[in-house]
N, C-alpha and C positions, 0 to 999 in steps of 0.2 A: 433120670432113668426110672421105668419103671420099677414098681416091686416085683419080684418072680413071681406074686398070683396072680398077675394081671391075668392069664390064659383064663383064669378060670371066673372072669369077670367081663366078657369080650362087650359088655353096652360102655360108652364110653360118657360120661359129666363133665363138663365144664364148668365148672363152679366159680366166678369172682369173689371176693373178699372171704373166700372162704379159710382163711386164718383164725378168722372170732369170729361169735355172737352168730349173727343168726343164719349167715353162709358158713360158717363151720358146723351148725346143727343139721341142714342143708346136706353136707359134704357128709356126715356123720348115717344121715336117712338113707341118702343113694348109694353110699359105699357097700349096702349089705349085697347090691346085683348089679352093681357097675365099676368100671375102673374110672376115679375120679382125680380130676385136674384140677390141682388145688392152687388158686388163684390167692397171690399175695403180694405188698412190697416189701417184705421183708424174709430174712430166712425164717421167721415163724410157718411160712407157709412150707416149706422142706418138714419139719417138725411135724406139723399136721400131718403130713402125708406120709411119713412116716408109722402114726400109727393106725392108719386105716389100713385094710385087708391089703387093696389094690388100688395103690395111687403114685403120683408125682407131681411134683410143684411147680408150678406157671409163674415166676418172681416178677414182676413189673410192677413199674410206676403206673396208673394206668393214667395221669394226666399228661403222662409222655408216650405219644402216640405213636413215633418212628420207633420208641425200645417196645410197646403192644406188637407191630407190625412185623419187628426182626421177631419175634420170639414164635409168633406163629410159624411164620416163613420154617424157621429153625424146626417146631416140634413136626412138621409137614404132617398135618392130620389129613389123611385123605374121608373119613368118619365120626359123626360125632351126633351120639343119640339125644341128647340134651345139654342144652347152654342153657344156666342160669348165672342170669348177672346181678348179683346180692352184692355188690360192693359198692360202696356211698359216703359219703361228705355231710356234716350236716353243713348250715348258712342260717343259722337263729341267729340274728338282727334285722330292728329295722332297715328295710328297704332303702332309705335316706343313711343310712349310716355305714350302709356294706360299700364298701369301693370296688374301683374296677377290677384289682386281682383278686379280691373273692368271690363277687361278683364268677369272674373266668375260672377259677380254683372249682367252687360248685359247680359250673357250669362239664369242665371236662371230666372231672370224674363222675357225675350223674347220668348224664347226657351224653355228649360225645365218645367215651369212652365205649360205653353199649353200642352207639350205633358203629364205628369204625370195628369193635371187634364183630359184631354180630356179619358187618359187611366180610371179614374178612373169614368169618366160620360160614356162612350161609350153603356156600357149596357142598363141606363137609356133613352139614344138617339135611340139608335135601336129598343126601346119597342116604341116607337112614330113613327119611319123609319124622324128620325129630323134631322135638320141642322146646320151644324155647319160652322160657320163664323169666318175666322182667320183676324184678322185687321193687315194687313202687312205693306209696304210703298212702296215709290217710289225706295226707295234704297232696297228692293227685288229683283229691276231686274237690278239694277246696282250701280257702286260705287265710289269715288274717294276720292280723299285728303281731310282730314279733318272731316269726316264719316267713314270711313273704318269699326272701330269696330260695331257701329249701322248697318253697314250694309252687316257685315256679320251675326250679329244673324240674322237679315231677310232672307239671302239667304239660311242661315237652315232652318229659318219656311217654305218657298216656298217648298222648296225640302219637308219638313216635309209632307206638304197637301198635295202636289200633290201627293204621296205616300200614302198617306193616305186613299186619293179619289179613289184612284186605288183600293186600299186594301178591302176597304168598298161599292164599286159602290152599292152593291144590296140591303146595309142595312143604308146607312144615308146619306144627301149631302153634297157636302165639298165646300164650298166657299172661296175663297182667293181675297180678295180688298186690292186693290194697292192704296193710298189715295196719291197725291202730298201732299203739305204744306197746311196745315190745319190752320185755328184761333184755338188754342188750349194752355194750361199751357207749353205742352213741347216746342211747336214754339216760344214760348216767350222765354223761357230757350235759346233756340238755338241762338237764332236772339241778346239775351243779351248776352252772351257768345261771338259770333261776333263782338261785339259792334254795331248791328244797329239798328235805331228806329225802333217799332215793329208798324207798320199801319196794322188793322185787316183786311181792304178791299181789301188788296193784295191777302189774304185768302181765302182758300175756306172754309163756315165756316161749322160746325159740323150737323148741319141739315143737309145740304145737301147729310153727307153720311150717316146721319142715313136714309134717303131714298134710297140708295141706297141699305142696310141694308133689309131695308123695302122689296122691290122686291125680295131678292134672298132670303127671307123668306117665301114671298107669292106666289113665282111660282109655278106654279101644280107640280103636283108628278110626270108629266113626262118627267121633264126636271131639269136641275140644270145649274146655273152660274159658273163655273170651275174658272174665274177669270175675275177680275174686276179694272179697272185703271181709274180712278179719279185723273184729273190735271186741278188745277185754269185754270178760262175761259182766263186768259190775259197771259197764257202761260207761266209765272213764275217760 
């Protein structure tokens, strides 16, 4: 349920993984002029949205497509000025070494997840002519040893927008950000998994791209951000 400012917040956010890291930062920037849906699989996401101005929590699995599809169904949003889908998986192994359920594990919440909710918000975004924001990575536009699988579900989402954008020019905008290495839960995962000490000021940290967030939300209506690449100032 929402909180009682909603009234005074009437642009509506979609936010995925907006629990932590950098869709909670996200959910943190939009909340100051929107009522924000704070996307989670756990009750961390009730919490979150608890303490924004005007919000409520979206709980799903999102590798579980029928409980995505009941939940929408259920919140019946007939508007929705912005979907940003920030919620992700990593897949750091080699290629030869991920199997087939990880393999699918990255697969549906990267990838599938986005396109099935965004199919199932599109109507609601186009009654606003809204925007939508895919949180891609740096491995969207390219890949090597030891990422492979993380970065091919990116190079689907990439392919996925920019298709999309196409698809859609005259009824919503389609934004794709390319974020390098973030301060974030999953760069910590990553960097432990490496074995190296995690220093967060090597980082670019998650404000920073929820400004950037920020911009391709507020540009006028006659223009749109097609894609956006964000990499630490020390070149990292």
């Amino acid at each position: 349920m929402r909180n009682q400012q909603a009234s005074t917040h009437p642009r509506i956010a979609f936010i995925t993984g907006a629990s932590r890291g950098l869709g909670k930062a996200i959910a943190e920037e939009l909340s100051k002029d929107h009522h924000i849906i704070v996307g989670g699989s756990s009750d961390t996401a009730a919490e979150v949205a608890q303490q924004l101005p005007s919000a409520e929590p979206f709980i799903a699995d999102l590798a579980d497509l029928d409980a995505v599809r009941e939940q929408v169904d259920a919140m019946g949003l007939e508007q929705v000025d912005v979907l940003v889908h920030a919620a992700g998986v990593t897949a750091h192994k080699a290629t030869t070494e991920t199997t087939a359920d990880e393999w699918q594990r990255a697969f549906d919440v990267n990838f599938f997840a986005v396109a099935e909710l965004t199919r199932l918000l599109l109507p609601a975004l186009q009654a606003t002519r809204g925007t939508l924001v895919a949180m891609n990575s740096g491995a969207g536009n390219h890949s090597g040893a030891g990422y492979g699988p993380y970065a091919t579900t990116k190079h689907a989402l990439k392919a996925y927008t920019d298709a999309l954008r196409d698809e859609q020019r005259d009824a919503i905008r389609v934004t794709s950000i390319h974020p390098g290495k973030a301060d974030s839960d999953m760069q910590r995962e990553i960097q432990a998994q490496r074995g190296n000490e995690y220093d967060a000021d090597e980082f670019i940290k998650p404000g920073s791209i929820a400004q950037a967030v920020r911009v391709a939300v507020d540009l006028g209506d006659d223009s749109v951000i097609e894609e956006l690449v964000i990499r630490p100032a020390n070149g990292k």
